[in-house]
C-alpha positions in Angstrom: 7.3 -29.2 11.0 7.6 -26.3 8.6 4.9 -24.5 10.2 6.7 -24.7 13.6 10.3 -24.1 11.9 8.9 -20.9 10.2 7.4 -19.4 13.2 10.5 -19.7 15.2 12.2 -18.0 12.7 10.0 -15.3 12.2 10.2 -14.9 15.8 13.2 -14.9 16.4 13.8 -11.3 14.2 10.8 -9.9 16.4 13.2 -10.8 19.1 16.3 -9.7 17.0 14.6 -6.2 16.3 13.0 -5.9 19.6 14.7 -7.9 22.4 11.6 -9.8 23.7 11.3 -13.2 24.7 9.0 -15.9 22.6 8.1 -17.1 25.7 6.1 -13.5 26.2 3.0 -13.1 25.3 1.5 -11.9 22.3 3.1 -9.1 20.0 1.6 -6.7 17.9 3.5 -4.8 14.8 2.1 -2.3 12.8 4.1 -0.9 9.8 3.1 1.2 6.5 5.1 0.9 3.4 5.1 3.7 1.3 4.3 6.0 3.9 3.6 9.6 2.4 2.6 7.9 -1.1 -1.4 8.2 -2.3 -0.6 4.3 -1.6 0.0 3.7 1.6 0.3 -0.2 3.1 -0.6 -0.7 6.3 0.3 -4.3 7.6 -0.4 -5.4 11.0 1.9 -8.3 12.3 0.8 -10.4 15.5 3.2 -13.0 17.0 1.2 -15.6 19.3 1.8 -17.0 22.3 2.6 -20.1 21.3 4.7 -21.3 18.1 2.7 -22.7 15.2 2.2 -21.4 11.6 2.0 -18.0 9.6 -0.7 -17.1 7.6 -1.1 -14.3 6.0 -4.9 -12.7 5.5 -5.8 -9.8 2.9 -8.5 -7.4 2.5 -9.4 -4.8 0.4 -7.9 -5.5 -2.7 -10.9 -4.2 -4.5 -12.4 -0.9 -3.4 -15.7 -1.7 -3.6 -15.5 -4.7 -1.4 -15.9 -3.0 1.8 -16.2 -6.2 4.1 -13.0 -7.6 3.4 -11.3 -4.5 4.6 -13.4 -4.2 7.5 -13.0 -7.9 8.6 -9.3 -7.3 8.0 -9.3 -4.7 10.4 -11.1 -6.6 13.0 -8.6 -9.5 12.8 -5.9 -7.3 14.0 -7.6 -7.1 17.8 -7.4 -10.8 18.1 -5.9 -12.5 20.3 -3.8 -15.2 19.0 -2.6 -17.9 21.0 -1.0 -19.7 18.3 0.6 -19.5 15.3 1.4 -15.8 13.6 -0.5 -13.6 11.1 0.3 -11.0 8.6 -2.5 -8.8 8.0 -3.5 -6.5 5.2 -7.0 -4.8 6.2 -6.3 -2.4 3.3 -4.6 -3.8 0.1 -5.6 -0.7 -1.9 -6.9 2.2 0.1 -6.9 4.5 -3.8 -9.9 2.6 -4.7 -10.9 1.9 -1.2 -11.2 5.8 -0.8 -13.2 6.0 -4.1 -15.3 2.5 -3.9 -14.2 1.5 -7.0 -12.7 -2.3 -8.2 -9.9 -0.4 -9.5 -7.8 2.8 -10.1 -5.7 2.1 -13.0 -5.5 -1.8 -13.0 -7.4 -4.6 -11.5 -4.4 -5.1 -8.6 -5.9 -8.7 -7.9 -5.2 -9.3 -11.7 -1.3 -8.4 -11.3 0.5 -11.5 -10.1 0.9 -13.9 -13.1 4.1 -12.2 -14.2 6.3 -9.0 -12.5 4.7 -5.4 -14.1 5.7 -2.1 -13.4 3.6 1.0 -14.8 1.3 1.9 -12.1 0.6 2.0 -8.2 -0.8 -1.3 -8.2 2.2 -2.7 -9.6 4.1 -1.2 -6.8 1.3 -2.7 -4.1 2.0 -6.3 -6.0 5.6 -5.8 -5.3 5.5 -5.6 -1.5 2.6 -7.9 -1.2 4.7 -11.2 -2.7 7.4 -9.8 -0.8 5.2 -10.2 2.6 4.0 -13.4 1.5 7.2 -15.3 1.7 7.0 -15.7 5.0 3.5 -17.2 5.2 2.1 -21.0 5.5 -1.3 -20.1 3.6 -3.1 -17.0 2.6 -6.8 -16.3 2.7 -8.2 -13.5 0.5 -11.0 -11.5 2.1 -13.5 -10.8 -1.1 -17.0 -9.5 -1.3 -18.9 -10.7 -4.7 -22.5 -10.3 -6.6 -25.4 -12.5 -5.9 -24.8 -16.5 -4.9 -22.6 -19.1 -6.3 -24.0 -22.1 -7.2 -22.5 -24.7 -9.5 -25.7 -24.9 -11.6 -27.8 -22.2 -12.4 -30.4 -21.7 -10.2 -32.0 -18.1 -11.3 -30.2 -14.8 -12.3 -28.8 -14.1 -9.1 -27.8 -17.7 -8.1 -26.0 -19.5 -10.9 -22.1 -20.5 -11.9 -21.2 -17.0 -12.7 -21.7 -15.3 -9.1 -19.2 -15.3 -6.8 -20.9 -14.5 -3.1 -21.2 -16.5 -0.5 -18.6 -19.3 -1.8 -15.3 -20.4 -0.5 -13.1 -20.2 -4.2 -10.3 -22.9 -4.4 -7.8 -23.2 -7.5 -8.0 -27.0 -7.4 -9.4 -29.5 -5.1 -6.1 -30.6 -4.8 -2.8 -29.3 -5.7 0.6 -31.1 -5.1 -0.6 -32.8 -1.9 -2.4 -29.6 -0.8 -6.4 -31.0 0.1 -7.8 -27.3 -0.6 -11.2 -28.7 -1.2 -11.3 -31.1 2.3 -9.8 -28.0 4.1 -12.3 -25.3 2.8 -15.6 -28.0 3.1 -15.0 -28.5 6.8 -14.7 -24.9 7.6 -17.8 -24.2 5.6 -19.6 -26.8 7.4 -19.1 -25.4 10.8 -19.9 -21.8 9.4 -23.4 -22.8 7.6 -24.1 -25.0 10.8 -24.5 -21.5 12.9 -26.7 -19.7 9.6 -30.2 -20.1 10.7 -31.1 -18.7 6.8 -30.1 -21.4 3.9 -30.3 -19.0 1.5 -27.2 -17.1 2.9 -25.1 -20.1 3.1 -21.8 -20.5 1.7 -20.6 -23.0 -0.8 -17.0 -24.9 -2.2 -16.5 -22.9 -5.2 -13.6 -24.5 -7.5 -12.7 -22.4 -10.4 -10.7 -25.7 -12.0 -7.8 -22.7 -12.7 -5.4 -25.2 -14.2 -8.0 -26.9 -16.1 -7.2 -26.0 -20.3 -11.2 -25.8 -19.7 -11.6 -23.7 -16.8 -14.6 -20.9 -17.3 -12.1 -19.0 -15.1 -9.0 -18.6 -16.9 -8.4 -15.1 -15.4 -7.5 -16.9 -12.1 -4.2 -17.4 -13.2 -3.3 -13.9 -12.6 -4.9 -14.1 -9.2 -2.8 -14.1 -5.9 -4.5 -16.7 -4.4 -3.3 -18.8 -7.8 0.4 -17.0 -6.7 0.3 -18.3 -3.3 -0.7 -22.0 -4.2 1.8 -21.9 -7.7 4.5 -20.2 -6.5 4.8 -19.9 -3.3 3.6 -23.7 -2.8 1.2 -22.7 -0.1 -2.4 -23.4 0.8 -4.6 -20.1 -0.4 -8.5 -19.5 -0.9 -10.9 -16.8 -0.9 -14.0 -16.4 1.3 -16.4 -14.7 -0.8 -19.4 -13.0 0.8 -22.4 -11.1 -1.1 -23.0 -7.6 -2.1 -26.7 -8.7 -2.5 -27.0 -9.2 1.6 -27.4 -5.5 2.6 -27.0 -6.2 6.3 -22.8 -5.2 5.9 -22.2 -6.3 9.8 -23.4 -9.9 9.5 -21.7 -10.4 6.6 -18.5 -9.1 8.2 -19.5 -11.6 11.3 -19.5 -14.0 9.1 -16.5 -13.7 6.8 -14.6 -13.5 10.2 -16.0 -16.6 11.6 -15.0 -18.0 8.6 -11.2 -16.7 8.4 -11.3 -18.1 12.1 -12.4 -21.7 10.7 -9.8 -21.9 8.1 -7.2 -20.6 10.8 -8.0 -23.5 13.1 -7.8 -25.7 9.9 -4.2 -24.0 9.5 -3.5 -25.1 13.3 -3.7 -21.6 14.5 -5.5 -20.5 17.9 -7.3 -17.4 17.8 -10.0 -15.3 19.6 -12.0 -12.4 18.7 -13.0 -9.9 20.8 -16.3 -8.7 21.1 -17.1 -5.4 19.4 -19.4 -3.0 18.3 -20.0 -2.1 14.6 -20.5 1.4 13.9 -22.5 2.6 11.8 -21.6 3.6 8.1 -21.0 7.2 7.7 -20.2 7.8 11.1 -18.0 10.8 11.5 -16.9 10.7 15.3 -13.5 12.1 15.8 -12.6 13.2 12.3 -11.0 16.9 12.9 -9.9 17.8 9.0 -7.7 21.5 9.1 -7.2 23.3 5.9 -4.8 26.0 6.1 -5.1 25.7 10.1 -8.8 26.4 10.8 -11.1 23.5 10.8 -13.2 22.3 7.6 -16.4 22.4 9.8 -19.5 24.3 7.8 -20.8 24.0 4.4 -18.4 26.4 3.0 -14.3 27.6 3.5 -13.0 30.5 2.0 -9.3 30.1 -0.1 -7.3 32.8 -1.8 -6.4 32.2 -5.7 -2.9 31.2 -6.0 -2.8 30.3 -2.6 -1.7 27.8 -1.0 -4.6 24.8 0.1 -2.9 22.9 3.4 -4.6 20.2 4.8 -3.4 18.8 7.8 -5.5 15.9 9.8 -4.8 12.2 11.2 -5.2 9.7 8.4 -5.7 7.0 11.0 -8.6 9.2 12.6 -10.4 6.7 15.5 -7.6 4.8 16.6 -9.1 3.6 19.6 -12.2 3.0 17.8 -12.5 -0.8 15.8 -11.9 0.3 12.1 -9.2 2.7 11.9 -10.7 3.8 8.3 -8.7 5.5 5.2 -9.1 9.2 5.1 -9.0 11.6 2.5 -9.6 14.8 1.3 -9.7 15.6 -2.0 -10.2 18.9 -4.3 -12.9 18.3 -6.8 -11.2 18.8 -9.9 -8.4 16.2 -8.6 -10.7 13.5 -7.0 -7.7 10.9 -7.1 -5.3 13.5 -5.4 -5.9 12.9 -1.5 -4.3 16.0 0.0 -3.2 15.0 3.6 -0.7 13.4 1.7 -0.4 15.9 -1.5 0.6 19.4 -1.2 -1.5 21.7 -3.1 -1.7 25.5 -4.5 -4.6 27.2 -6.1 -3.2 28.0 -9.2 -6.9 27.7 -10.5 -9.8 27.5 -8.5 -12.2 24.5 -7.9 -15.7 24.2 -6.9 -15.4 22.0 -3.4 -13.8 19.9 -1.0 -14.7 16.4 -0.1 -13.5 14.9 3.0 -13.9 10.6 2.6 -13.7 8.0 4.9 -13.1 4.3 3.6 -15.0 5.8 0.9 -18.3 7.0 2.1 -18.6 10.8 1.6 -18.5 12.4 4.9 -18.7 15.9 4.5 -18.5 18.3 0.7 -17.3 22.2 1.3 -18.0 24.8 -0.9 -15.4 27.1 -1.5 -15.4 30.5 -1.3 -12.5 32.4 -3.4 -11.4 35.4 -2.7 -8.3 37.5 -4.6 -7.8 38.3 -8.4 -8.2 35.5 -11.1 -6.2 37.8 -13.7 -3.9 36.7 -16.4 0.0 37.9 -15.9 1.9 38.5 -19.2 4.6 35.9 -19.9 7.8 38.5 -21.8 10.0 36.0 -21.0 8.2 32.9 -21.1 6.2 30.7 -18.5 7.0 29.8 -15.1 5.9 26.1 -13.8 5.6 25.4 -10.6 6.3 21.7 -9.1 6.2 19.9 -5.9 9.2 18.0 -5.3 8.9 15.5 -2.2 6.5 18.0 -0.6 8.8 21.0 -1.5 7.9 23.9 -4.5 10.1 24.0 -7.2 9.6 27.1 -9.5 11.2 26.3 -13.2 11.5 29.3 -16.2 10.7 28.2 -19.7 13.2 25.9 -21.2 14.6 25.1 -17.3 15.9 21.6 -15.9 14.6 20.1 -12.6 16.9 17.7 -11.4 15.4 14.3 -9.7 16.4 11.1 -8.0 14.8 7.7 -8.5 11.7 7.5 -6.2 11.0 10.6 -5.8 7.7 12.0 -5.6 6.8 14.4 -8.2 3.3 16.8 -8.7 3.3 19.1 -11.7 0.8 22.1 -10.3 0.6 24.4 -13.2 1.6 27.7 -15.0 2.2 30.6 -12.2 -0.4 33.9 -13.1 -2.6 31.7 -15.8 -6.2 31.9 -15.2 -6.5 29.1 -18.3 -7.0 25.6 -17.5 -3.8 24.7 -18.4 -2.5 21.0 -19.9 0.6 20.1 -19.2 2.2 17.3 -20.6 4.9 15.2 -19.3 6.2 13.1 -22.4 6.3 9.4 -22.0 4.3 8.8 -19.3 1.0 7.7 -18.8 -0.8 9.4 -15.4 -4.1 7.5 -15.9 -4.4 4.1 -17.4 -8.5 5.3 -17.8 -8.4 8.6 -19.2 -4.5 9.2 -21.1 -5.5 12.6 -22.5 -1.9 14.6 -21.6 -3.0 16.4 -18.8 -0.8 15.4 -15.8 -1.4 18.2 -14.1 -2.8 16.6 -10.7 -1.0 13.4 -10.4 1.4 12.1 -7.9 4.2 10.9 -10.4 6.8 8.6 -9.0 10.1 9.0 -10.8 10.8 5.7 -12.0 12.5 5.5 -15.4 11.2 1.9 -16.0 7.5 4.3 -16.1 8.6 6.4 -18.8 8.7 5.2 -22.7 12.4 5.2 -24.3 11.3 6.5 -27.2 10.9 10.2 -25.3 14.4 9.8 -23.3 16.3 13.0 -24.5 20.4 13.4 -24.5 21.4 15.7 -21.7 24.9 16.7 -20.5 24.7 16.8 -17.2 24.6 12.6 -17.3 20.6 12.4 -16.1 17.9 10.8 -18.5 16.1 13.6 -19.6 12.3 14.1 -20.5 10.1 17.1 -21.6 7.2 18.8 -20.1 5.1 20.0 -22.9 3.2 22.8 -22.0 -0.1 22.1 -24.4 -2.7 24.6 -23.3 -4.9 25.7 -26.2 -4.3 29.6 -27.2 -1.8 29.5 -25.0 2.2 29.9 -26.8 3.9 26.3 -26.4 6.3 26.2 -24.0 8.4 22.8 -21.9 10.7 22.4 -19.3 12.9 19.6 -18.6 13.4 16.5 -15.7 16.2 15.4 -15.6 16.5 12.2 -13.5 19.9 10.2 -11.8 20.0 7.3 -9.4 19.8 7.3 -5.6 23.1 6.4 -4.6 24.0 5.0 -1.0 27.6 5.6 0.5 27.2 4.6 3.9 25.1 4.1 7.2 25.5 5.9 10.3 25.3 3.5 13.5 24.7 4.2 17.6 25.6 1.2 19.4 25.2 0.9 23.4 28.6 -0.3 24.1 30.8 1.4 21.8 30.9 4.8 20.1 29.0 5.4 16.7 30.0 4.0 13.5 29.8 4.8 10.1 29.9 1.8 7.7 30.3 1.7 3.7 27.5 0.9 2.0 28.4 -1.9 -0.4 25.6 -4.1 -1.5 26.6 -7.7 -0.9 29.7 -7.2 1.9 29.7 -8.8 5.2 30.7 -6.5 7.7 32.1 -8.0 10.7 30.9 -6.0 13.8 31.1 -6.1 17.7 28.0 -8.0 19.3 26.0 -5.3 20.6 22.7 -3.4 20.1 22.6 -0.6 17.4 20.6 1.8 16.0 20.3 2.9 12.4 20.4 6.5 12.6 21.2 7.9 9.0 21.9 7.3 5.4 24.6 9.3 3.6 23.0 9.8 0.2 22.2 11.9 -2.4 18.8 12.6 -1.4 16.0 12.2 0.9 16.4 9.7 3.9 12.7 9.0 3.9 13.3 7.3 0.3 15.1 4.6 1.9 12.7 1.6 3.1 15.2 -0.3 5.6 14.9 -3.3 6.0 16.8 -5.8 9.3 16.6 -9.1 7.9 12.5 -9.3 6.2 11.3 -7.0 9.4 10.8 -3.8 8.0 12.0 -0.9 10.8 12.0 2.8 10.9 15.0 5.1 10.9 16.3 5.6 14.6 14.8 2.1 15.4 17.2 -0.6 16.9 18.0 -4.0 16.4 20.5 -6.6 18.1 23.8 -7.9 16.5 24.8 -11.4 18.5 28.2 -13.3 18.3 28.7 -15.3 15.4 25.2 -14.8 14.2 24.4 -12.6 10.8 22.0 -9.7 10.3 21.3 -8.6 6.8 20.2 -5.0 6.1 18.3 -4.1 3.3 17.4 -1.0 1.9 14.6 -0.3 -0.7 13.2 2.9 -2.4 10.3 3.8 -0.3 8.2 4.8 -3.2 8.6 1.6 -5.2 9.4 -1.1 -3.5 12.4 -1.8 -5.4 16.1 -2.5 -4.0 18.7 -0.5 -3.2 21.4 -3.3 -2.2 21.9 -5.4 1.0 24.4 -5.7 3.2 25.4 -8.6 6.0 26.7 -7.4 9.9 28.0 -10.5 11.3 28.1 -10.7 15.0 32.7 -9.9 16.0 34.5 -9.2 18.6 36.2 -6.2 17.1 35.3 -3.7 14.0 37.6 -1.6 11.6 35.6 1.4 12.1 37.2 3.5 8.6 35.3 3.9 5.6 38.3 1.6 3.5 
């Protein structure tokens, strides 16, 4: 009954948001939190044709798990005649793009308490947040060698994790994980011809005071089951099988098991599996001639714009992660990071899901000469996409979440090193140099002990410039909230509205359908995440108000993740239309 009670809910805010009936067919919703960001979150919603549970399925957590982001992918063409998934192909495209477990953190290793200091922390955030509204979860994962519970040689023993299905407990608070997982492995391994390959019920004991696995606990598998009170697992294939399609067959025949086991209906489609490396359809522009060749020419100091779709092969079957990146910045992907030449680098690498496509010499061209400095250095900055030029000793104002890029020193032909005090750009490498880095501004980032006294009412911090034999110079951030005073409504039976913004009102509002067009704030609309009810929507998107029935919009920073206020419209004959 909770299954069936939970996927009439969720369906009824598809309809809510986009006036179908759940007697339709099949829905598909696509949506990327922190659009813009070096951490974008692409989930994929589909809505079934018939009511049943919600599970939710990730992938690509890790970077250098490539068939759990692959399989992922593939899930989303499936067609579901029962029940409802949330989908994550891509959990952490960073580390996807560079094939690594991890940027900064371990994000798998991030949900045994609330943190806050890097991107992953951010990815954590809005991954909890999407699993609230699942039944179970099942974590796409791709390990070394075979699991067996006794060791059987090097490469098959108790400390390998491929090939296994990996349970907390056999059973947890009524919840029969291992009965579940053993009758989905036994129709998998009934269809491998090859023993060897097969899979195997892999309990880690978590809760056990003598687990060999105590860093479970932080897991979100361990999450899902503790907090969430849901069934979760992983499906665990091997990095020691080479063949990277069958083992994506396989974790996806085995993600369909556990979905029947969950009571959902699905189908996959056949496809084709392209091969690795493949290239087809990836058009990459920098400064609006095509990155074709095995060189491009740039001009010192000027500016490097890279333009291309980051969801290159859409109508293809994996949709991969794109990037291009400079090679002195190689965790700076430029279609999302503006960029000037302030000092020259050696190529350009364009990556897709992290396999190296294509590396560009460049070519430079103008004078690399230093300029004299009479009256001190001048930094430039990218604000939100936008250059900011600030004189020695200058203040750049901010707002929470916004998205910050120190460049460098305008005229220097030194490798400059500047230093933004109290915050750490790399949790890998913290050597003072956050030139580079995409830097949200979020004061719970920055240590207290560098928050200087200001004037103007912001919380202030320095940017030391540290270049050696170069003469010490800083500039100043100075950073204030993002504050909300009202929304801007169309409706299409009633002229627009504009409605304080006061977190926690109820707003009683005519039945109708409205669109929410705008955000009076104090900076950026697309820093505001809006939320109608737990759908996410885009600006300009509408949703449906009904009599006596209550909506509640949220709004987030876009950036973070974290909340701005909410707000309740409940379904009225009539509206006071003033601003109180």
């Amino acid at each position: 009954m909770k299954y069936i009670l939970c996927r009439v809910f969720l369906i009824s805010l598809f309809a809510l948001i986009f006036a179908v009936s759940p007697a339709q067919a099949q829905h598909v919703r696509s949506y990327t939190f922190f659009q813009g960001t070096q951490y974008p979150l692409r989930v994929t919603w589909v809505f079934g044709d018939e009511p049943g549970p919600t599970i939710m399925v990730q992938g690509g957590v890790q970077g250098d798990e490539l068939s759990g982001f692959f399989t992922g992918q593939l899930l989303t063409r499936c067609k579901l005649r029962k029940g409802n998934l949330i989908i994550i192909p891509r959990a952490n495209e960073p580390s996807i793009l560079r094939r690594a477990r991890q940027i900064n953190v371990d994000l798998n290793r991030r949900f045994d308490k609330e943190y806050n200091n890097f991107y992953e922390d951010r990815l954590a955030k809005a991954i909890r947040f999407l699993l609230n509204d699942a039944d179970g979860f099942i974590h796409l994962h791709e390990g070394s060698g075979f699991y067996n519970p006794k060791y059987i040689s090097k490469m098959r023993n108790p400390k390998r994790y491929g090939q296994s299905m990996i349970i907390d407990a056999a059973v947890y608070k009524n919840i029969p994980l291992a009965d579940l997982c053993q009758r989905a492995i036994d129709s998998l391994n009934s269809k491998i011809p090859n023993k060897s390959y097969w899979f195997t019920l892999f309990n880690t004991d978590t809760f056990d005071k003598a687990t060999h696995y105590p860093e479970m606990l932080k897991s979100l598998t361990c999450y899902a089951l503790v907090e969430r009170g849901i069934p979760a697992m992983a499906v665990e294939v091997s990095k020691d099988i080479m063949d990277l399609e069958w083992k994506v067959r396989q974790q996806l025949k085995a993600t369909v098991y556990l979905l029947e086991e969950f009571g959902l209906k699905v189908e996959i489609p056949e496809f084709s599996f392209p091969a690795e490396g493949k290239n087809t359809g990836l058009k990459i522009m920098i400064n609006g001639s095509p990155l074709s060749g095995k060189s491009v020419n740039l001009v010192r100091g000027g500016p490097v714009s890279t333009s291309g779709q980051s969801d290159v092969m859409t109508g293809l079957t994996l949709e991969p992660a794109v990037a291009v990146y400079a090679s002195d910045r190689p965790n700076l992907n430029l279609l999302t990071a503006p960029r000037m030449a302030l000092s020259s680098f050696p190529a350009l690498e364009v990556s897709l899901d992290g396999s190296k496509m294509t590396t560009t010499k460049v070519r430079w061209t103008g004078q690399n000469e230093n300029s004299p400095e009479p009256h001190g250095p001048v930094f430039l900055c990218w604000l939100n996409g936008d250059p900011h030029f600030v004189s020695a000793s200058g203040v750049l104002s901010v707002l929470e979440g916004d998205q910050f890029i120190i460049e460098g020193v305008l005229g220097s032909n030194r490798e400059e090193v500047l230093n933004l005090k109290g915050f750490v750009a790399s949790a890998q490498v913290n050597s003072g140099q956050d030139i580079g880095h995409e830097i949200i501004i979020e004061p719970s980032n920055f240590m207290d002990k560098y928050k200087l006294k200001s004037d103007d009412g912001g919380a202030r911090y320095r940017i030391a410039r540290e270049t050696p034999g170069k003469r010490g110079a800083e500039f100043y951030l100075s950073v204030f909230p993002r504050i909300v005073k009202a929304l801007e409504f169309s409706r299409t039976h009633g002229p627009d509205m504009l409605v304080k913004w006061e977190s926690d009102a109820v707003r009683e509002v005519p039945a109708d359908r409205y669109v929410l067009n705008e955000a009076w704030s104090n900076g950026k609309l697309d820093k505001i995440q809006p939320f109608i009810d737990r759908i996410p929507i885009s600006w300009g998107e509408s949703f449906d108000v009904e009599s006596g029935k209550d909506v509640k919009i949220t709004l987030r920073h876009s950036t973070t993740f974290e909340p701005v206020g909410g707000m309740i419209f409940r379904g009225a004959s009539l509206l006071q239309t003033s601003l109180d």
